[in-house]
Structure formats: C-alpha cells, structure tokens
C-alpha positions in Angstrom: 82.0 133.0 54.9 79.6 135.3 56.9 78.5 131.9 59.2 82.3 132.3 60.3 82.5 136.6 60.9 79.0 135.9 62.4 80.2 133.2 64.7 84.2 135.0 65.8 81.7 138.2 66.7 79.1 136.1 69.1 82.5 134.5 70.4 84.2 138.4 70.7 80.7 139.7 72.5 80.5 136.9 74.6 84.0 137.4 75.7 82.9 140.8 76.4 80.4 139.7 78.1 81.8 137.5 80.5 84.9 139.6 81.2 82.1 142.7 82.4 79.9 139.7 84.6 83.5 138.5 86.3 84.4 141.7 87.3 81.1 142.9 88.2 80.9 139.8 90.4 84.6 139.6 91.6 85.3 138.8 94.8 87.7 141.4 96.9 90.8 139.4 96.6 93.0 141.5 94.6 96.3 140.3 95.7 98.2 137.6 97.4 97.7 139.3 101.3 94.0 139.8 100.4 93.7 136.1 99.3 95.7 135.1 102.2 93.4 137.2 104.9 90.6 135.2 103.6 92.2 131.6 104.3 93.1 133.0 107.4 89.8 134.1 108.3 88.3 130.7 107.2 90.6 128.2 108.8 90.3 129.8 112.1 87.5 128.6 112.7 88.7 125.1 112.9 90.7 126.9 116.2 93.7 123.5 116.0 96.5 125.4 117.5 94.2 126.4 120.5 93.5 123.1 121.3 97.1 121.9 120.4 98.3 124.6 123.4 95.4 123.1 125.6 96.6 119.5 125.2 100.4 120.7 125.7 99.9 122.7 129.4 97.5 119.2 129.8 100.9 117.5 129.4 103.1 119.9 131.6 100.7 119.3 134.6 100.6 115.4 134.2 104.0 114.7 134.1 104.2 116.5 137.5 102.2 114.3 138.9 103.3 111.3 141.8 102.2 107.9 140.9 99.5 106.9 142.9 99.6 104.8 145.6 97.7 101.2 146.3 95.8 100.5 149.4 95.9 96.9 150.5 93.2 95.2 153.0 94.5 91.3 154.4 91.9 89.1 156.7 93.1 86.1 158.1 90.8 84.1 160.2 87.4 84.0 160.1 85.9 81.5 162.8 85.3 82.9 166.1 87.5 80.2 167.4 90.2 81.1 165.5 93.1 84.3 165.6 91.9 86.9 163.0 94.2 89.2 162.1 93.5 92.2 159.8 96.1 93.7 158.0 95.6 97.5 155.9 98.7 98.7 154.4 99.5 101.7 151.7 102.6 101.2 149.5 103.6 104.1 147.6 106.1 104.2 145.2 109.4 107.2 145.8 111.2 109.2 143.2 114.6 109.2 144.3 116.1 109.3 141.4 113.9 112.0 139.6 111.5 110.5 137.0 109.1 113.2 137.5 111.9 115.9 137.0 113.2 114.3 133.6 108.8 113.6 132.5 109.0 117.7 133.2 111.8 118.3 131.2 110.1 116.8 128.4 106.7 117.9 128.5 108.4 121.1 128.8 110.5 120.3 125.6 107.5 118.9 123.8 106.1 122.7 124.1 108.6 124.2 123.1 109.0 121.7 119.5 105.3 122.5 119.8 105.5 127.0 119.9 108.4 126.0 116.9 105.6 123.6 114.8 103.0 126.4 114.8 105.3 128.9 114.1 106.1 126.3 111.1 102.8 125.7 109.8 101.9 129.5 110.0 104.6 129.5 107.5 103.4 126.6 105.5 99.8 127.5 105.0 101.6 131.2 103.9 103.3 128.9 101.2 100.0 126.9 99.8 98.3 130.2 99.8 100.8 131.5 97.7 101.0 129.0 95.1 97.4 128.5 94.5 97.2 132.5 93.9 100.4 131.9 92.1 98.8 129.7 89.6 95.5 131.7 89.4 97.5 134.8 88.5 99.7 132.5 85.7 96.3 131.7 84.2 94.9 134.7 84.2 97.9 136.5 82.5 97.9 133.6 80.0 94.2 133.9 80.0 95.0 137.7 78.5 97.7 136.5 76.5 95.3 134.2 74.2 92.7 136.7 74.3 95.3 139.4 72.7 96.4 136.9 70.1 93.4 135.8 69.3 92.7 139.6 68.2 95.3 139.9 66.1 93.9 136.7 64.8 91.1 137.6 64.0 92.0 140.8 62.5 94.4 138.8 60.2 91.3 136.8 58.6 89.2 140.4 58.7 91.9 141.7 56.3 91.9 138.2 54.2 88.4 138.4 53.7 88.1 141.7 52.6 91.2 141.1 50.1 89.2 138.0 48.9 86.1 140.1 48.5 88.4 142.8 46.2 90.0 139.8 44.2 93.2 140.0 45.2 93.8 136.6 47.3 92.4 133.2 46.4 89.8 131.3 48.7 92.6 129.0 50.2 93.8 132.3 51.7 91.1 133.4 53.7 90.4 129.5 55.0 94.5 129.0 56.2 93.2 132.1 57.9 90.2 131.2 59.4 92.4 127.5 60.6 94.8 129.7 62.2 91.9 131.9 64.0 89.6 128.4 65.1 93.0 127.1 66.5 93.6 130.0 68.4 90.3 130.4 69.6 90.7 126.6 71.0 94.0 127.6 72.6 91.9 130.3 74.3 88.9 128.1 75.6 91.9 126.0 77.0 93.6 129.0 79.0 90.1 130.0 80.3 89.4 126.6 81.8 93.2 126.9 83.4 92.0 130.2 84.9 88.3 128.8 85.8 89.9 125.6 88.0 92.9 128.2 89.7 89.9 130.1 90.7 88.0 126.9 92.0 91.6 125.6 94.1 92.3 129.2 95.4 88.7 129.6 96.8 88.7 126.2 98.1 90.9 127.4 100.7 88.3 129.7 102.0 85.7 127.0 101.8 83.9 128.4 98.7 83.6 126.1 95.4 83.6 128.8 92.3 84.4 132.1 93.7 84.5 134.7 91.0 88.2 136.7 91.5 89.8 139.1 89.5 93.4 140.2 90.0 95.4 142.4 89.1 96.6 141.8 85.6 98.3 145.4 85.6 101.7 144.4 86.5 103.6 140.6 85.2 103.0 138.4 88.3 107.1 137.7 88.9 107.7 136.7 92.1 110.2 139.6 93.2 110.3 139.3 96.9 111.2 135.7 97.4 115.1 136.0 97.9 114.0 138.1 100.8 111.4 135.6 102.0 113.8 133.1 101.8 116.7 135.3 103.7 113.7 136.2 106.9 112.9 132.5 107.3 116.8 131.2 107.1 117.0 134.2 109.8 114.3 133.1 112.0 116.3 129.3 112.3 113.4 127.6 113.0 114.3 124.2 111.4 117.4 124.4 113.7 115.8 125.5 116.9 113.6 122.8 116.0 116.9 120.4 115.5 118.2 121.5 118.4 115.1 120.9 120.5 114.9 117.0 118.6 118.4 116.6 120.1 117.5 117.8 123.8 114.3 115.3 123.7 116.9 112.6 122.9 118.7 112.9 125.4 116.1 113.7 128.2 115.1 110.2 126.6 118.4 109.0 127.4 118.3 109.7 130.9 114.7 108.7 131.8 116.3 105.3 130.4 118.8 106.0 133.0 116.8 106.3 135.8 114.3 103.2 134.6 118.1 101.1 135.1 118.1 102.3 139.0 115.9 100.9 141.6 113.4 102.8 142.9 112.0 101.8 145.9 108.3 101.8 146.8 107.4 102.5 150.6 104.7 100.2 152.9 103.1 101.8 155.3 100.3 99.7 157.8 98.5 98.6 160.4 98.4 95.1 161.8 95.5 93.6 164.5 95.4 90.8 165.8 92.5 89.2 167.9 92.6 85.8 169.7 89.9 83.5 170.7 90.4 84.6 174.2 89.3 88.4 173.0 92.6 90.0 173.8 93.6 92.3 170.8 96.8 93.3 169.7 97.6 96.3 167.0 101.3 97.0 165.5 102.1 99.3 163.2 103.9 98.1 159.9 106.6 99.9 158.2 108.8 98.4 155.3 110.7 99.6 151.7 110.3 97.6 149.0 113.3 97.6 146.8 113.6 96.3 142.9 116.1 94.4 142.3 117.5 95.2 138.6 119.3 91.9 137.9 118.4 91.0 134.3 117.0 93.9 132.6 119.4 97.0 133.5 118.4 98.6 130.2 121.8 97.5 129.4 120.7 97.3 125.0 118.2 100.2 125.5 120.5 102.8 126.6 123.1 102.4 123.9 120.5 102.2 121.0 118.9 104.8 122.3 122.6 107.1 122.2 123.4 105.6 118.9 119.7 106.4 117.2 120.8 110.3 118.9 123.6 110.4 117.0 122.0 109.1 113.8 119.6 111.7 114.6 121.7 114.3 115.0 124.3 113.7 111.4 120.8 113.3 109.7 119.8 116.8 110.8 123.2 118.6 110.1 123.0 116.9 106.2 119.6 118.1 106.2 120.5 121.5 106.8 123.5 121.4 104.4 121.9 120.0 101.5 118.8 122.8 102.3 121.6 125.9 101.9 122.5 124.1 98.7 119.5 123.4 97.0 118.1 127.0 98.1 120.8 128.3 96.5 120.7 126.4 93.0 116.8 127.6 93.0 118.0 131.2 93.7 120.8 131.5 91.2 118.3 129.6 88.6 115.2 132.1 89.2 118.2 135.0 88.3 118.4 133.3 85.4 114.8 132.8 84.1 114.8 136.6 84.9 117.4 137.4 82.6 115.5 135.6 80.1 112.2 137.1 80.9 113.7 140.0 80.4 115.6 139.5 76.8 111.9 137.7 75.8 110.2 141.3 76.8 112.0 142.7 74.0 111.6 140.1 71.6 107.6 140.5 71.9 108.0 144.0 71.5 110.0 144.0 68.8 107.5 141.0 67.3 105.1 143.4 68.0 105.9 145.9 65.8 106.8 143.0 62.9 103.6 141.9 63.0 102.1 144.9 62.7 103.9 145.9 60.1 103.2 142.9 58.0 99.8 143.2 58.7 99.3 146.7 57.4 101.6 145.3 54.5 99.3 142.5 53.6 96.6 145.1 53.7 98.1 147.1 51.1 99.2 144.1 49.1 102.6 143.8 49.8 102.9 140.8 51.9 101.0 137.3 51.3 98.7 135.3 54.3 101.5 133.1 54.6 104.6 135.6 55.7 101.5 137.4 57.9 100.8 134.0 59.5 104.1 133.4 60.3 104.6 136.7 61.8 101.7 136.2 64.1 102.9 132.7 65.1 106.3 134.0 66.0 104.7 136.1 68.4 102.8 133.9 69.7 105.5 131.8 70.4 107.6 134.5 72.1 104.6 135.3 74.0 104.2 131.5 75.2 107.7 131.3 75.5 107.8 133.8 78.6 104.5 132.8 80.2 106.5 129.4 80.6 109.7 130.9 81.8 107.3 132.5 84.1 105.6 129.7 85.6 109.4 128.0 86.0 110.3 131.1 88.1 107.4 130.3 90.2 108.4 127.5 91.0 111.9 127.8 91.2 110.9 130.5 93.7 108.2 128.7 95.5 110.9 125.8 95.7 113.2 127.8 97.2 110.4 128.6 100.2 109.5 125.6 101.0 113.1 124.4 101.7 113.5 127.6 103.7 110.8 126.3 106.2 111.3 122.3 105.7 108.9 121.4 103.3 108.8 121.1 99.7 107.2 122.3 96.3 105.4 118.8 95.8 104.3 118.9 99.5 102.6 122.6 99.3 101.6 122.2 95.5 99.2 119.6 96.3 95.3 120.1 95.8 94.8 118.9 99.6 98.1 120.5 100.7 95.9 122.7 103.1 94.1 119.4 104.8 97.4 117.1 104.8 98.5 120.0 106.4 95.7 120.4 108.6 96.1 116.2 109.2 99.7 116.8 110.4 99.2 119.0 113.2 96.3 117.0 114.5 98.5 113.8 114.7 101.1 115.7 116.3 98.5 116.2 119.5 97.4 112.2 119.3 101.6 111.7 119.5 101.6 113.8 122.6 98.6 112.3 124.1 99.8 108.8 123.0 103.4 109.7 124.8 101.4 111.5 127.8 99.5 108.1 128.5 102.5 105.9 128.1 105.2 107.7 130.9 
C-alpha cells in the first residue's frame, strides 16, 4: 500500500510543482482585453485593411477615367506613278449617356460596403478572440475543479488506510478507495490536457505555439456582458447598412445595364492627303460620328434578370434579418436560463460540500462506511461537473448570440483556423474588386 501513498504524493508535488513553474512563467494575459491586445498587436503586422483602402481609392480613380482613344494610320498607293493618299485619324469613344458617372457611383459604393466589412471583421476577430479565451478559461476552471476533487479523494483513501491500519475496515475498502482516487486522478490528467491545447489555440492567435497563460481563476468565467454586446452591435446596424448598400450596388448595376442598351457614339477625327503623279497635293480634314446600332442585343433579358435577382436579393436580406432578431433572442432567453440553473447548482455544491465533509469526518470516527463516503464524494463531483457544463452551454449560447449579432456564426468563429478563413475572406474581397475594376 505505501507504492500507492508514495506514488499520489510524487503526483500532489508535482502538481505543485508545475502549478508554481506556470505561473512563474505566465504570460501577461490575464483577461479577455489583455488576450485580445495581443492578437491585435500580432495581426497588424499583416497591415490587410491598409492595402484593402489602397486598392479601393485605386478603384475610385479608375472608374473616372475616359476610355482611351485609337489612332489610325491608312496608305494607299505606293508607286511613284500612282495617287498616294495618306490617311491619320483618331476615333474616340463619348459618354453621353454617363457610364463613367454610374462606374463612380459604384466604386464609390464598393468603399463604402468596404468601411462596413472592416468595421465587420474588427468585430469578428473580437468574437474568435473571445471564444478561444473562452475555452481556455472553461479548462482552466475545470482544470481546478478535478484538482479539488481529486483532494478530497485522496483524503478519502488517507482516512481508509489509516482505518485499515487500526483494524476497523477490510482490505477491499481501502482498494474501492484507491479505484475511486486512480480514476479521478485520470479525469484530472484529461482536464489538464483540455487546458494545455486552449492554451496552444489562444496563443496561436498571436503567432506563438505553447504560450504559458494563467488567468484569472478568482471569479466563475460567466459571460455577463453579452446581452449588452449583443444590444451595441444590433445598435450599430451594420448588417443593414451593409443590406442597404447590397441593394444600391444592384441597382447602379441596373442602370449601367441601362446605359450599355443605348448607343454611344464614338467620334473620328483626321486628316486626309492626297498626292498625284503630277506632284500636286491635296489635304482635307476628316470629321465623322460613329454610331452603334443596338438592333439585336438591347440587353432586353439582362435588365429584367438583373431587377428580378434585386429583388430576390433584397426578400433574402429582410428574412435574414428577421430570422437573426429571432434566433438572437431564443439564445438570450436560453443563456437566462442556464443562469438560473448555475445558480440553483451553486447551492447544491455547497450544500454537497458540507455533506461530504461531514461524512468524511464520520467515516473517520467510524460512523459511516467507504461506500456511503464514496457516494458522497461522487455526488459532488457530479454537481460540480454538472455546472462546468451548464457553463460551457452558456458560452455558447452567448457566443452564438454574437455572432448573429454581426452575421456570422458560432461554427464559423469556433473554428481552429477561424482567424486565417477570416484573414482568406478579406483578401478575396480585394481580388473581387480588382477582378470587377478590370472588367468595367
């Protein structure tokens, strides 16, 4: 029996141990803003949203621009008895009907949709941040959970095996015991790898692989601002600015269709001479209009899809926004319930607490059996597990309730490369914008 007391007080000192190196080592990241001011730090240096502003003014100042016109160079006649005439004419095409006001219009709405993204993914990388801290500070609490059970544990087979040594128990005693401590003690090693890879996803994010962080265990992690959260972003409307900006760009599209229908006509300008065999030389000036003539294609199919994929557009966007006030609601009114029960579970434990203890001190003095001590210790520990789930589920209800707020989701930000899909998006949003830039 001393190879097990031998081996649970390597196991306690090395506990010990490893607690003291953690927090000697810690990193500075105390809480959520702390965390967050790192990530911050760290993904500026990628700089995407300066470039993405860079690439939108680029896009401002080309659709401003006139086409360019062609030069055209004719000879006719080359023999010395013949009549050369040279011919040198510029054709440039005119805007009558305003293409380069409507391309304006939508580079102009394109940086606006642009302002409204960043303001967006500010949000969103907020939201990632938060969950993988989230998920570090679940761990860690269940982290101290186990450890605390796994004291009482062991404090349960102490008292068995001093019983045992007095007579007073059989051997069977002591080794239920020492079952219920080894399977604790595996339940523990479990929690700490749970903490140990929410350490490794948090620091990911400011481009380290095993940062050492300690948090703040002081105070039950419950997310108690996120009703307000939720409330500032739904305040803000960006997902309907950003709607309402969608709409404009469809219908700017809509009217650059328009104009394609109308013929715009393209002005010749040139110069004609003209030299005979008999030397005498004879220049005119040339001066026409070119005009398109829109028989077939009047964009007479691309204008009505184009209005009917607007409106499609537009219902889709208004159910969007409906279904978001309802499912942020349902999360809302679920994470006041979890509370309630985290809550009622708080004074369970307590009250387990004190059952426990009392039953240990009983079985001490010879009142109560292993097996009645056992079960007082497991009923705690289910209480205890009980909430740290109802806790995760109000993290996520809460988190949930976020994402929706800003247009995203839990699965979206609860990825482990949430931060680089992220990243990803806003980088094909400026090859989109180049890709519509070199197509006008």
């Amino acid at each position: 029996m001393s190879s097990y007391f031998t081996a649970f007080r390597r196991l306690g000192l090395a506990v010990g141990i490893t607690m003291a190196l953690q927090s000697a080592f810690a990193e500075n990241v105390s809480s959520f803003e702390s965390a967050l001011a790192k990530v911050q730090s760290y993904q500026a240096q990628t700089d995407i949203w300066q470039q993405q502003q860079q690439i939108s003014d680029f896009n401002i100042k080309q659709s401003g621009l006139w086409q360019n016109p062609s030069l055209s160079v004719e000879q006719n006649g080359f023999g010395t008895n013949q009549d050369q005439e040279l011919s040198i004419g510029i054709s440039q095409p005119l805007d009558i009907f305003g293409q380069r006001k409507i391309n304006q219009a939508l580079a102009n709405t394109s940086a606006q949709q642009l302002q409204l993204q960043q303001q967006l993914w500010n949000a969103q990388s907020q939201l990632i941040v938060k969950f993988a801290w989230s998920q570090l500070a679940i761990a860690q609490n269940e982290q101290s959970v186990y450890a605390t059970q796994l004291k009482l544990s062991k404090a349960n087979l102490d008292s068995a095996q001093k019983r045992y040594q007095a007579g007073s128990i059989a051997l069977v005693d002591v080794e239920r015991a020492e079952i219920e401590t080894l399977d604790i003690q595996r339940i523990y090693q479990q929690a700490v790898l749970k903490q140990q890879t929410a350490t490794r996803q948090l620091s990911n994010l400011w481009g380290e692989t095993a940062a050492q962080i300690k948090l703040d265990n002081t105070v039950t992690p419950w997310p108690e601002q996120s009703q307000s959260l939720v409330q500032r972003n739904l305040s803000e409307d960006w997902l309907k600015k950003l709607y309402a900006l969608n709409i404009q760009q469809a219908n700017q599209q809509i009217e650059h269709l328009k104009v394609q229908k109308r013929s715009n006509p393209t002005l010749n300008v040139g110069m004609t001479r003209t030299k005979s065999p008999t030397e005498a030389n004879d220049t005119a000036l040339v001066l026409g209009v070119d005009i398109p003539m829109n028989i077939f294609n009047r964009q007479q199919y691309a204008i009505p899809m184009a209005q009917k994929q607007q409106i499609l557009l537009n219902q889709q966007q208004q159910l969007q926004l409906k279904q978001q006030i309802l499912d942020i609601a349902n999360h809302i009114h679920q994470l006041k319930g979890l509370r309630a029960q985290f809550n009622a579970t708080s004074n369970q434990i307590g009250l387990a607490e004190k059952v426990q203890n009392r039953t240990l001190q009983g079985f001490q003095a010879g009142k109560f059996s292993i097996t009645e001590v056992q079960q007082t210790t497991k009923q705690l520990q289910d209480l205890r597990l009980s909430q740290m789930q109802v806790l995760a589920q109000a993290w996520q209800s809460a988190l949930s309730a976020e994402a929706l707020s800003i247009g995203t989701s839990y699965e979206e930000i609860s990825r482990s490369d949430a931060y680089s899909q992220l990243n990803k998006k806003a980088v094909e949003a400026s090859q989109n914008l180049i890709s519509t830039v070199s197509g006008q």
